[in-house]
C-alpha positions as CSV (number, residue, x, y, z in Angstrom):
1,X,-9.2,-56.5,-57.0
2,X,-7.0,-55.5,-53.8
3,X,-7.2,-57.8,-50.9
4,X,-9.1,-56.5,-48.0
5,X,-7.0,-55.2,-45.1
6,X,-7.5,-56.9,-41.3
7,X,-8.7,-54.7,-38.9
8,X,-4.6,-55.4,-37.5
9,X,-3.2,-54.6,-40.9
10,X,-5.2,-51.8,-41.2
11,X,-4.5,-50.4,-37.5
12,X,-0.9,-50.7,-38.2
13,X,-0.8,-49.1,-42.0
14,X,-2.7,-46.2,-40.4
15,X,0.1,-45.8,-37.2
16,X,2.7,-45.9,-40.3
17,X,1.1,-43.3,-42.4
18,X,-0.3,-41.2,-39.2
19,X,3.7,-40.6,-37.8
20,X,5.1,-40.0,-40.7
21,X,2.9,-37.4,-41.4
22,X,3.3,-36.4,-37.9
23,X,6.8,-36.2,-38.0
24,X,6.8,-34.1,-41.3
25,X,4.3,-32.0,-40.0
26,X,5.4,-31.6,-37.1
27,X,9.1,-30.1,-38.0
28,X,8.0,-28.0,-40.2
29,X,5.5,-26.8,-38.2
30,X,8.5,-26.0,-35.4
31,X,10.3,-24.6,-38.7
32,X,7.5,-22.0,-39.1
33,X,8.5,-21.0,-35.7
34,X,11.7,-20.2,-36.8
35,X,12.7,-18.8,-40.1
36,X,10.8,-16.8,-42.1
37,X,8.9,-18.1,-45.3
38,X,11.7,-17.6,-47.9
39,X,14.6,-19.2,-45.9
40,X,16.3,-22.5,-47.6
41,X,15.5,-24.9,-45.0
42,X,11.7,-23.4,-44.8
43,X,11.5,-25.1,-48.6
44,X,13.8,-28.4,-47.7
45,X,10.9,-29.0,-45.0
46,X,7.9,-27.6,-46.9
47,X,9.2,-30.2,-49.8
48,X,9.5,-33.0,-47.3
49,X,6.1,-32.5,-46.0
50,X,4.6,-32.3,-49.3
51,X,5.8,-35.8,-50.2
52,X,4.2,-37.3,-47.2
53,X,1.1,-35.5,-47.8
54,X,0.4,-36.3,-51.6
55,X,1.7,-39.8,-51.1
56,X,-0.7,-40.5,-48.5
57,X,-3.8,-38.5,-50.6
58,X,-2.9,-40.9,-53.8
59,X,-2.4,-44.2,-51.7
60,X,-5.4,-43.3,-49.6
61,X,-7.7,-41.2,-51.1
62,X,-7.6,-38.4,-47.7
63,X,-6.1,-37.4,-44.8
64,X,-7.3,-36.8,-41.6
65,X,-6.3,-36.5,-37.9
66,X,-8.3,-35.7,-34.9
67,X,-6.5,-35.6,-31.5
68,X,-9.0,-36.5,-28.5
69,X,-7.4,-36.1,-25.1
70,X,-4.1,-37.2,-25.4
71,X,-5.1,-40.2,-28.5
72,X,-4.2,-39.7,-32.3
73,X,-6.7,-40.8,-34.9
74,X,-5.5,-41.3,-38.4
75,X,-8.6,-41.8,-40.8
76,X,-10.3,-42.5,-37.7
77,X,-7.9,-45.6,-36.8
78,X,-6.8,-45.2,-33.5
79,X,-2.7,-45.3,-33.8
80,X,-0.4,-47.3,-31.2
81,X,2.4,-44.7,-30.5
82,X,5.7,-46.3,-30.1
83,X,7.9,-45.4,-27.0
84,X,10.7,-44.0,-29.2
85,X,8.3,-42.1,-30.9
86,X,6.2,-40.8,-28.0
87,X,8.7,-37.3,-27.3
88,X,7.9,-36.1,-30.7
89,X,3.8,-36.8,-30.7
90,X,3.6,-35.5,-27.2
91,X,5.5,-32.2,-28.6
92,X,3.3,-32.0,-31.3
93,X,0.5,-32.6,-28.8
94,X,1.4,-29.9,-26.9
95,X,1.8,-27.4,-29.9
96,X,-1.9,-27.7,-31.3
97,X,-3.6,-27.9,-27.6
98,X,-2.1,-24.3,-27.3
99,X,-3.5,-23.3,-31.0
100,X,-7.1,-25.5,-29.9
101,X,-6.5,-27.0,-32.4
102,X,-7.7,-30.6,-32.4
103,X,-8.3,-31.7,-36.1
104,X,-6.7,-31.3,-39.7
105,X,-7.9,-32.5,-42.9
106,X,-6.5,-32.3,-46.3
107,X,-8.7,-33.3,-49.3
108,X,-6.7,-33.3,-52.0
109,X,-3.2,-33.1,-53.6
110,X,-1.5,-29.5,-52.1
111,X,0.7,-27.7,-53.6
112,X,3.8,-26.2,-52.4
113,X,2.1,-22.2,-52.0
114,X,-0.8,-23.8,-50.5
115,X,1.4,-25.8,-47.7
116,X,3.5,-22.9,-47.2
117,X,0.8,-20.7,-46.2
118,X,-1.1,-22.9,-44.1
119,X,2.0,-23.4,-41.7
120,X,2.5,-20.0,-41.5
121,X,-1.1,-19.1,-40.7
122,X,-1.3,-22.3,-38.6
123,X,2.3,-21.1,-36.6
124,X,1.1,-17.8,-36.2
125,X,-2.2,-18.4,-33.8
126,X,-2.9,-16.9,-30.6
127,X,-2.6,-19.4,-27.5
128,X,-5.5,-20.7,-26.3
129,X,-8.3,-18.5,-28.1
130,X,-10.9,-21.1,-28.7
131,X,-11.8,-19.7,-31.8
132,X,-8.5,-20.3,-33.8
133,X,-10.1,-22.8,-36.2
134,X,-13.0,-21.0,-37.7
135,X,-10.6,-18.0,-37.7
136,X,-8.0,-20.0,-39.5
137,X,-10.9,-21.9,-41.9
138,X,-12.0,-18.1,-42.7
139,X,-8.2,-17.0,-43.8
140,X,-8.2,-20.4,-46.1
141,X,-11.0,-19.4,-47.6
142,X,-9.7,-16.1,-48.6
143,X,-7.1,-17.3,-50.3
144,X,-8.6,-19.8,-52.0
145,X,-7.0,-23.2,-50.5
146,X,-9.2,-25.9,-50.8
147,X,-7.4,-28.4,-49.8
148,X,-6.8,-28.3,-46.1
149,X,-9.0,-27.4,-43.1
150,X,-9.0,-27.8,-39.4
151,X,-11.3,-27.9,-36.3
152,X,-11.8,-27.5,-32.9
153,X,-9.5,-29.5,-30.1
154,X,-12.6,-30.5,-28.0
155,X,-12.3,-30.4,-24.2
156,X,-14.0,-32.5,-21.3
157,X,-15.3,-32.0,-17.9
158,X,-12.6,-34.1,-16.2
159,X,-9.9,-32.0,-17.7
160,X,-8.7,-29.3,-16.4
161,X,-6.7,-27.6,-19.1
162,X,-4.1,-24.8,-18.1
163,X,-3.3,-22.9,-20.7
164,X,-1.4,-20.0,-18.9
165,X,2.3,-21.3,-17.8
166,X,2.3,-19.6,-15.0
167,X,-0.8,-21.0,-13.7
168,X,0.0,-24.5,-14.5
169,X,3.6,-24.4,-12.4
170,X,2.0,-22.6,-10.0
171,X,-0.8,-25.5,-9.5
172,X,2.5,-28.1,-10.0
173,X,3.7,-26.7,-7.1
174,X,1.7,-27.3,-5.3
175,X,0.8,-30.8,-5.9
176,X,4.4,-31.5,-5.2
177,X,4.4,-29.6,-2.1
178,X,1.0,-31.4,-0.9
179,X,2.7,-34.9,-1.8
180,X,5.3,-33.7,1.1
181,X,3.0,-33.0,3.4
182,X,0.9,-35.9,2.8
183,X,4.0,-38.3,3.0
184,X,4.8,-36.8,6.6
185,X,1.2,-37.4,7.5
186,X,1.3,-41.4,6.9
187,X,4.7,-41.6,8.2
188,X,3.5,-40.0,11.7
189,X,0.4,-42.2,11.2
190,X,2.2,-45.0,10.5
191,X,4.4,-44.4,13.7
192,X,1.3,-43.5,15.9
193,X,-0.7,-46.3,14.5
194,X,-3.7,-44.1,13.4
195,X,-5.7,-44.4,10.6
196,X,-3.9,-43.3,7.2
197,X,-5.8,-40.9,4.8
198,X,-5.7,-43.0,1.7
199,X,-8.4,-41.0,0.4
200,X,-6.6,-37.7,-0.1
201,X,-3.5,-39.7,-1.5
202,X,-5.6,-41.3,-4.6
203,X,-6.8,-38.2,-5.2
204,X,-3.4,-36.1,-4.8
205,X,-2.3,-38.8,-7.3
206,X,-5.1,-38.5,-9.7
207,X,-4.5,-34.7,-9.5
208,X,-0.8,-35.7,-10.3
209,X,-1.5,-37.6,-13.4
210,X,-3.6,-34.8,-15.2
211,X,-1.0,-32.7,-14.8
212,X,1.0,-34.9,-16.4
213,X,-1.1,-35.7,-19.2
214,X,-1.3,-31.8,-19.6
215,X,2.2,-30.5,-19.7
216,X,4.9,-32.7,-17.6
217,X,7.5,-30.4,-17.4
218,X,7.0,-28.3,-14.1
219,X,7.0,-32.1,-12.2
220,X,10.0,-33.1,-13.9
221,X,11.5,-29.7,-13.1
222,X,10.4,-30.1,-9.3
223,X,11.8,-33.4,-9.0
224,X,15.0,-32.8,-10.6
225,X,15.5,-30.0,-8.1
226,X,18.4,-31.3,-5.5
227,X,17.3,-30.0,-1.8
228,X,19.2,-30.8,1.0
229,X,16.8,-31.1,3.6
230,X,14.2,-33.4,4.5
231,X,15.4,-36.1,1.8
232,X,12.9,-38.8,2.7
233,X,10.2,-37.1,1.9
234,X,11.4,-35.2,-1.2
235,X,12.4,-38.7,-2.3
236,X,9.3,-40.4,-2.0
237,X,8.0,-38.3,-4.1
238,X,10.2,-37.6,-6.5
239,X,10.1,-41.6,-7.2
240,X,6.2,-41.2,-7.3
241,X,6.7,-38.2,-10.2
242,X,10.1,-39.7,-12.3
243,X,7.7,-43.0,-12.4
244,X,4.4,-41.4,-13.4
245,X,5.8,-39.6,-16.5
246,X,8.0,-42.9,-17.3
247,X,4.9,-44.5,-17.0
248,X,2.5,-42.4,-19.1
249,X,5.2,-42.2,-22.1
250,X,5.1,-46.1,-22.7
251,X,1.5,-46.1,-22.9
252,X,-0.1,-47.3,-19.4
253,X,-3.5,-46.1,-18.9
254,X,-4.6,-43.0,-17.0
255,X,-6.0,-45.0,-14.3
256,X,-3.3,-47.2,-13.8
257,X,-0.9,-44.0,-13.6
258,X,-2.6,-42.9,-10.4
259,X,-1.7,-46.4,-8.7
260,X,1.6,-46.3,-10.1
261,X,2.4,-43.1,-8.6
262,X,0.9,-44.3,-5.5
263,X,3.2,-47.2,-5.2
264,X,6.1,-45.1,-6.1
265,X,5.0,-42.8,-2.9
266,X,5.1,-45.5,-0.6
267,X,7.7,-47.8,-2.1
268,X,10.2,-46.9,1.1
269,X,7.5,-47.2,3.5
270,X,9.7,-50.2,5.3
271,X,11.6,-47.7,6.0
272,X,9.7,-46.1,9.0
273,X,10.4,-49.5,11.2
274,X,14.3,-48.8,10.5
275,X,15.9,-46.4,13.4
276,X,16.7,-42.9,12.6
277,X,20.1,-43.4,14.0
278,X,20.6,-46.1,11.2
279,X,19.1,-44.0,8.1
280,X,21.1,-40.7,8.9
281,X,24.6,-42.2,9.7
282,X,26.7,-40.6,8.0
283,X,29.8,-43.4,8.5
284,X,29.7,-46.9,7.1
285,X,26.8,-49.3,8.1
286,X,27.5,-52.3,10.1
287,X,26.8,-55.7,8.4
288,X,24.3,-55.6,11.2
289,X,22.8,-52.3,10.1
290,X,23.6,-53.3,6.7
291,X,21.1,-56.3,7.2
292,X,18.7,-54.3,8.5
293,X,18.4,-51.4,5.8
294,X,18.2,-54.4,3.0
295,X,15.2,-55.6,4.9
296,X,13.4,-52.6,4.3
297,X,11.2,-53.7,1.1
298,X,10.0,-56.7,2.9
299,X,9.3,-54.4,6.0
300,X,7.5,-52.5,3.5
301,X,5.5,-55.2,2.0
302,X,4.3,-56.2,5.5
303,X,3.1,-53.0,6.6
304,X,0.9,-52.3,2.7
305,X,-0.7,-56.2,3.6
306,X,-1.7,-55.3,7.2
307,X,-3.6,-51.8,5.4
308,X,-7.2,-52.7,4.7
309,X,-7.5,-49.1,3.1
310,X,-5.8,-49.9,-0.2
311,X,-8.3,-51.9,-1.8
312,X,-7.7,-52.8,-5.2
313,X,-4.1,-50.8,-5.1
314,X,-2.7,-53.5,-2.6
315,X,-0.9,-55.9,-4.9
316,X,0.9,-52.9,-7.1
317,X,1.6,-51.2,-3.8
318,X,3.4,-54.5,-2.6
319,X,5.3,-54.6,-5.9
320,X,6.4,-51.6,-5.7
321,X,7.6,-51.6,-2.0
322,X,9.1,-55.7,-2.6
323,X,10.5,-55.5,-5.8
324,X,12.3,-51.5,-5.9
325,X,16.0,-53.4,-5.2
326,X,15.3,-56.9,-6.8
327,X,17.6,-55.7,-10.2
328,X,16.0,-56.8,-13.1
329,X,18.3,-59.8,-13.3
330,X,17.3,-60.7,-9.5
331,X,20.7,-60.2,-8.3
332,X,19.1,-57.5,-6.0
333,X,17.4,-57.7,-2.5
334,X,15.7,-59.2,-0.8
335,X,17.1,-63.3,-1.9
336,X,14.0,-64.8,-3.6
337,X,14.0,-68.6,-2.5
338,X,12.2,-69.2,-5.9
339,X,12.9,-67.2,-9.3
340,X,9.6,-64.3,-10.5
341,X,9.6,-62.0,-12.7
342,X,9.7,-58.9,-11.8
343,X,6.7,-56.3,-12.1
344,X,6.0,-53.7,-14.9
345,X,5.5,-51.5,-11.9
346,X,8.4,-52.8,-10.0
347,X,10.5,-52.1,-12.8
348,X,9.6,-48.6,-13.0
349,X,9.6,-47.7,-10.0
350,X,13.6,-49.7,-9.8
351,X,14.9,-46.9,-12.1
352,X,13.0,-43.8,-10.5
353,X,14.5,-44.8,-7.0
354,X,18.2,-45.1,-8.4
355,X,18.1,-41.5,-10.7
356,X,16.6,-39.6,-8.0
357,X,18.8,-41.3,-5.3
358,X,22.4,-40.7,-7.0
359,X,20.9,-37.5,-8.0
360,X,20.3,-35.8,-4.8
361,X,22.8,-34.9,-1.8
362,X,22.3,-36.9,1.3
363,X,23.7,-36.8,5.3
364,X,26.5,-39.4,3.7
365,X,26.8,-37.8,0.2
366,X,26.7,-34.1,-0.4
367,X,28.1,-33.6,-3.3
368,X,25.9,-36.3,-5.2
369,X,26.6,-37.9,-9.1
370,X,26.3,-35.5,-12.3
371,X,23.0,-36.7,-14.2
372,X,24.9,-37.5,-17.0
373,X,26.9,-39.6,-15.2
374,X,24.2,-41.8,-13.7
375,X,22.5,-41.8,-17.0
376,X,25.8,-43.6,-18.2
377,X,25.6,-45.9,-15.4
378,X,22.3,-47.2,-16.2
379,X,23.4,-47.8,-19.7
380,X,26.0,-49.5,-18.4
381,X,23.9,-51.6,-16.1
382,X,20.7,-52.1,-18.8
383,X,19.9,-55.5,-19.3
384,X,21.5,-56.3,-15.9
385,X,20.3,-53.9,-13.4
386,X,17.4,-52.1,-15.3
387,X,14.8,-53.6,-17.8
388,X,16.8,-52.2,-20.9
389,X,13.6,-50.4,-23.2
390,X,12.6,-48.6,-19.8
391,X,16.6,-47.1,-19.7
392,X,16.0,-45.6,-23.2
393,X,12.6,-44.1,-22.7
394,X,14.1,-42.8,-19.2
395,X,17.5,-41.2,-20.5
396,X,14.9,-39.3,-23.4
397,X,12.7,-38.1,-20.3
398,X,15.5,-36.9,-18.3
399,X,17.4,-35.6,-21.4
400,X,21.3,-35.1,-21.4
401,X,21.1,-31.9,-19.9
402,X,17.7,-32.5,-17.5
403,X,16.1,-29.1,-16.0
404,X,17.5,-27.4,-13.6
405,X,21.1,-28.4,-14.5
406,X,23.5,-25.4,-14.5
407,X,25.2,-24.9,-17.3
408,X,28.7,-23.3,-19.0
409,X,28.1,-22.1,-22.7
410,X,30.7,-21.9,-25.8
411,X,29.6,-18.0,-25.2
412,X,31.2,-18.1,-21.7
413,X,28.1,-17.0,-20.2
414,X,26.4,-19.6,-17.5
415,X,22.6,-20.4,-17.3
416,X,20.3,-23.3,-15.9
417,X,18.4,-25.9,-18.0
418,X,14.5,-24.5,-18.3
419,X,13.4,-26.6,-21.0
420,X,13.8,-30.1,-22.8
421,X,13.1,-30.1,-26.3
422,X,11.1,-33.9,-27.5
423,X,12.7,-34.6,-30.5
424,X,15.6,-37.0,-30.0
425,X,18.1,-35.1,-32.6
426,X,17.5,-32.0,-30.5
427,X,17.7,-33.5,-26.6
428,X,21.5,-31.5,-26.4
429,X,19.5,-28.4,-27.5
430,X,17.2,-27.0,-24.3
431,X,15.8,-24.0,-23.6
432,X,18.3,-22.0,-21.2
433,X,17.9,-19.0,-18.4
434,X,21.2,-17.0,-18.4
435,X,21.9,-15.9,-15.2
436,X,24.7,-13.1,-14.2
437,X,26.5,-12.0,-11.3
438,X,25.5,-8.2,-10.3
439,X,25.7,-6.1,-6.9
440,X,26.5,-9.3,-4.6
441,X,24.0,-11.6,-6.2
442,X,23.0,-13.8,-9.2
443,X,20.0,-12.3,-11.2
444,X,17.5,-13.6,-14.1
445,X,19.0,-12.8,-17.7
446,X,17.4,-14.0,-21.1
447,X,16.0,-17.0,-21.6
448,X,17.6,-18.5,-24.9
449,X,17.2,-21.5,-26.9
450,X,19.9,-23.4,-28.2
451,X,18.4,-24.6,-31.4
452,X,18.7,-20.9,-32.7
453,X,21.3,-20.6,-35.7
454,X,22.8,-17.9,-37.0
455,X,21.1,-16.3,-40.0
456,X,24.5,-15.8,-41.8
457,X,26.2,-19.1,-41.0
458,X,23.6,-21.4,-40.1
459,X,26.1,-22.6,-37.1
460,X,24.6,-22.7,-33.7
461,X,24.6,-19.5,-32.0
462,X,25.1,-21.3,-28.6
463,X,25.8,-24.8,-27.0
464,X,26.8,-26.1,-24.1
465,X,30.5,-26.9,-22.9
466,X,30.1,-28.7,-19.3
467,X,28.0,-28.7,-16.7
468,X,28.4,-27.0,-13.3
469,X,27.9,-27.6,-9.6
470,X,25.5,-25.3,-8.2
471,X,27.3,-25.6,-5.0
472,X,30.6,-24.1,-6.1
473,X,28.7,-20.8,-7.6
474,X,26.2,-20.9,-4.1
475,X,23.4,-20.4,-6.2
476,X,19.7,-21.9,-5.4
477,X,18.7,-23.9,-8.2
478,X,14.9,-23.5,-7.7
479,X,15.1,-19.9,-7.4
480,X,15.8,-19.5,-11.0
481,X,14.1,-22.8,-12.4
482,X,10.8,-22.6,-11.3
């Protein structure tokens, strides 16, 4: 008689069996996408999906996975998604939220046909029409496969699901563009000793964090953007967003993404007792001035404790402001008389403040590091500078070539970075807007996707060669990126 599985054992056997079916799945669902139903690598993946699937009927008995919000269940075990992992589920996610679909079942041992045309059928559903899985059920039926069905992806009140792209970067915008505003408001507060608005912050974060739940790739693209003006504020945000999605792809709670994208708001808040005259010199500081700019997080710290309005955010907020140039080996400022550890939160929020400050020109630094360049530096620096897991789920998030990067292809034609792709083995591989030079001006051209192959030769039909600076072509990143 076989020994009865722990709740434990059995959570983890379940997360085993859930992404590798996931991943199978999953690529050949992307597959379907691609190629038609008779090309070679249609079978390799149809054959590697099959072996998942019957393995897992045998050992198991069935397989089922329901997706509620943004949690897998595998036989109706919850699975624990691993960081590494997190790109490809969240991929996947996003693939059967546009079909609504929420749930697949198979019941028995499938055969090759039968897999083959349930991709297809699955690959081929219109976005967003509600009724996809009764319509897809019906087809089953008509061809008599028995052995798979699906259901609805079920919705809730407190999600506001935008299935139109256009829509949802539209309502991105201006999330990031209220974030600005509201970062000038508490700054002039803040300076005029009034009352801050604390109220409209949690919930401009709150706002922040379904977005990201839904689709975070219009944030990412905003932040990755590299204006010139009004870097403060830009910055503050940025920090806020980088650490929100860093956040949400190693697991920590809704809730606790809204205060972590709070702290990462106001984590240079010190900053407003520092003169202007100081923060925009463009020569080198004084070890006066020096001293005074390192001060900034305790500055910081100070003014978040004298704020009755946080509430329960206080603490995170004053990690975030403290601990943002501690280094993860302490090495950082400000000199602790007595060794911590530093924050989850603090730690995040570390890594989002360097990216986004190398990234972006400055009064002192207008032509600022490539992206793959200071991903490199944070390798260099993980373990030291940076808590080393969070560098690896960062660099994935950013990808090498992060959107809105301009770009030179083997095709000699130029374009800029529109879209990541999750799985690691295809993060050199984004989506990319051509652009092309006509009557005085740069214009839109095709967007084209790098994974696409050549039917004859199976080589790449395009990848990149190097990246370019924007600044030497005088074009406007965010004209054509979002």
């Amino acid at each position: 008689m076989a020994e009865e599985k722990s709740p434990l054992e059995q959570e983890h056997l379940s997360t085993q069996l859930g992404t590798e079916w996931v991943i199978k799945f999953y690529r050949l669902l992307k597959g379907a996408m691609l190629y038609d139903r008779k090309n070679v690598l249609i079978d390799h993946l149809i054959q590697e999906c099959l072996q998942v699937v019957n393995d897992i009927i045998q050992s198991e008995g069935n397989l089922f996975l329901k997706i509620v919000r943004d949690n897998f269940f595998f036989n109706n075990i919850r699975m624990i998604i691993k960081a590494d992992k997190y790109p490809l589920f969240k991929a996947f996610w996003h693939e059967m939220r546009k079909r609504r679909i929420g749930e697949v079942e198979v019941l028995e041992e499938m055969s090759r046909e039968d897999l083959r045309e349930f991709i297809y059928l699955i690959s081929g559903l219109e976005e967003g029409n509600e009724s996809n899985y009764l319509y897809l059920n019906q087809r089953l039926e008509n061809r008599n496969i028995e052995s798979v069905r699906v259901g609805k992806l079920e919705s809730f009140k407190d999600e506001e699901i935008y299935i139109d792209s256009e829509d949802q970067k539209k309502y991105s915008k201006e999330i990031y563009f209220k974030s600005i505003a509201l970062i000038k408001e508490v700054i002039d507060s803040i300076q005029q000793q009034k009352m801050l608005n604390i109220r409209k912050a949690k919930r401009l974060m709150q706002n922040a964090v379904n977005t990201i739940l839904q689709d975070d790739s219009t944030l990412l693209g905003l932040a990755n953007i590299k204006h010139y003006d009004e870097y403060t504020f830009n910055h503050s945000v940025n920090v806020a967003i980088y650490a929100m999605v860093l956040g949400h792809r190693i697991g920590i709670p809704k809730k606790h993404l809204s205060h972590l994208g709070m702290a990462g708001l106001f984590h240079d808040i010190g900053k407003t007792k520092i003169p202007k005259d100081i923060l925009n010199k463009t020569e080198k500081l004084t070890p006066e001035e020096w001293a005074m700019m390192r001060y900034h997080p305790v500055m910081g710290t100070e003014l978040i404790m004298k704020m009755k309005e946080w509430g329960e955010l206080s603490t995170r907020m004053m990690n975030g402001a403290f601990e943002h140039h501690l280094r993860y080996d302490l090495t950082g400022y400000p000199r602790l008389t007595r060794k911590r550890k530093v924050s989850l939160f603090g730690r995040i929020i570390t890594l989002a403040d360097f990216y986004d400050a190398l990234v972006r020109p400055r009064v002192y630094n207008r032509f600022p590091y490539v992206s793959e360049k200071i991903l490199g530096i944070m390798l260099e620096r993980s373990g030291k500078d940076f808590d080393p897991v969070l560098v690896k789920v960062f660099i994935n998030m950013i990808g090498v070539f992060p959107l809105g990067t301009l770009v030179l292809l083997n095709t000699n034609e130029i374009g800029i970075v529109t879209q990541i792709h999750e799985e690691t083995e295809l993060i050199d591989r984004p989506k990319v807007c051509l652009i092309y030079y006509k009557d005085g001006e740069y214009r839109k051209g095709d967007v084209v996707d790098l994974r696409e192959r050549d039917e004859e030769s199976k080589e790449f039909k395009r990848s990149v060669v190097k990246t370019l600076d924007p600044n030497e072509y005088h074009i406007n990143i965010a004209e054509f990126a979002l």
